[in-house]
N, C-alpha and C positions, 0 to 999 in steps of 0.2 A: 504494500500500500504506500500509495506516497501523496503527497498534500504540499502544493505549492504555498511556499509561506510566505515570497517578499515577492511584491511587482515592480516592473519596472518604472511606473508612474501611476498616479491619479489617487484616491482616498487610501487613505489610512485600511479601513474595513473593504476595501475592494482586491478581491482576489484573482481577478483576470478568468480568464476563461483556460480551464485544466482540459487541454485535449489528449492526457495519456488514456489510455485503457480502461477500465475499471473492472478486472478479472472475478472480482470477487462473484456477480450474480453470475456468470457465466460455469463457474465453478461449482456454484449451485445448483443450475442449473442440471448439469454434467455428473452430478452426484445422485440426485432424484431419478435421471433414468438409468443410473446404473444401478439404485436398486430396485426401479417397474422391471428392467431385464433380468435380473438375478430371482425375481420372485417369481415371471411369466416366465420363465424360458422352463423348470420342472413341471411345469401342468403343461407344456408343450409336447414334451415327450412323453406323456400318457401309452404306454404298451398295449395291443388287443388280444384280447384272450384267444386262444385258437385250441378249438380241441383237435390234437393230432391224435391218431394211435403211434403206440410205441412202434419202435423199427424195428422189427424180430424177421432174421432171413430165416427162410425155410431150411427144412431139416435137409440133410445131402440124403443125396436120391427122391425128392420129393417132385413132382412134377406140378410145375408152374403152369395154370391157369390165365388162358391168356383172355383179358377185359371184353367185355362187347363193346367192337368200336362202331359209332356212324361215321363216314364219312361223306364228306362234301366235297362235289367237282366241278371244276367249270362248268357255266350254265345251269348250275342247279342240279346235279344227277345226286342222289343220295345211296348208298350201301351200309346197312349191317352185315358187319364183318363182308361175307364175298356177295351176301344178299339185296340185289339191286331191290329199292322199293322206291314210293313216292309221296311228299308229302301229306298226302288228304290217305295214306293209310301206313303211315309212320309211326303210330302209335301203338295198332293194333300187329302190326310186324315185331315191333321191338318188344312187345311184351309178350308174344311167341316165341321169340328168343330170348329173353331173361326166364319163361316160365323152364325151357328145356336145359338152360346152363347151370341156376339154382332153384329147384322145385319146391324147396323150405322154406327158403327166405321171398316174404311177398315183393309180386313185378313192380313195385313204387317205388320200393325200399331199396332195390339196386343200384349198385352206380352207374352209369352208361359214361363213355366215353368218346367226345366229341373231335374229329381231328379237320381240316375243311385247306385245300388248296390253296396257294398262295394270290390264287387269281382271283377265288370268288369274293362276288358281291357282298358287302354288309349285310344286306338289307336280306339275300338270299342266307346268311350265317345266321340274323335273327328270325327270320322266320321260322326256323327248326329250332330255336332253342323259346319260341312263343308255342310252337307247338309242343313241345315239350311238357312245356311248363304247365299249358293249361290241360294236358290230360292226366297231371300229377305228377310228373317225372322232375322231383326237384334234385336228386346227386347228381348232380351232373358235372361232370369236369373236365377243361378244356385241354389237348394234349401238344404243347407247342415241339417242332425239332430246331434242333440247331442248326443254325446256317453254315 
């Protein structure tokens, strides 16, 4: 802090006009939100819960079970697994095949396994997973590869 004490001319009680700095509110300033950042930034990083199963490989010699996949092709062609079908009977296909691969476990309750060509349409990707959706097929998981 500093405080001009002598002028160069005019009253006694006149102190000219002080054009240093005055750092002090600025540092105040600069205090206050480092602690709004220091208090927002841990409710920032809020973690989501996710129920995984645990990761247990199968026993050796066990034979791996391979998913029911759909697939999507340019133009809209859809297959479970090698089984060409089409949307307005995609439901009733797929739950043909989830009833014959697990017969215990009910056809809703499956996962299905969604993989769709690099070319197709959005709009032809949402349409099979709206139909999906509304005939109850909610496990549904999408299968990306690597490029």
């Amino acid at each position: 802090m500093a405080a001009k004490l002598a002028s160069g001319g005019g009253s006694k009680f006149d102190l000219g006009q002080n054009s240093d700095m005055n750092v002090t509110p600025f540092v105040d300033v600069m205090l206050v939100l480092l602690i709004i950042f220091m208090v927002s930034i841990p409710a920032a990083t809020v973690s989501v819960k996710l129920d995984l199963p645990p990761a247990v490989p199968p026993p050796p010699g066990a034979k791996i079970e391979e998913p029911v996949l759909i697939n999507i092709q340019q133009g809209g062609t859809l297959f479970i697994g090698e089984q060409a079908t089409k949307l307005d009977t995609l439901s009733v296909d797929l739950s043909g095949v989830l009833a014959k691969e697990d017969p215990l476990t009910p056809v809703k309750q499956q996962r299905v396994y969604i993989r769709a060509d690099r070319t197709v349409r959005y709009g032809e990707f949402m349409a099979v997973m709206n139909t999906l959706q509304g005939n109850g097929f909610y496990q549904v998981a999408l299968i990306n590869e690597e490029i």
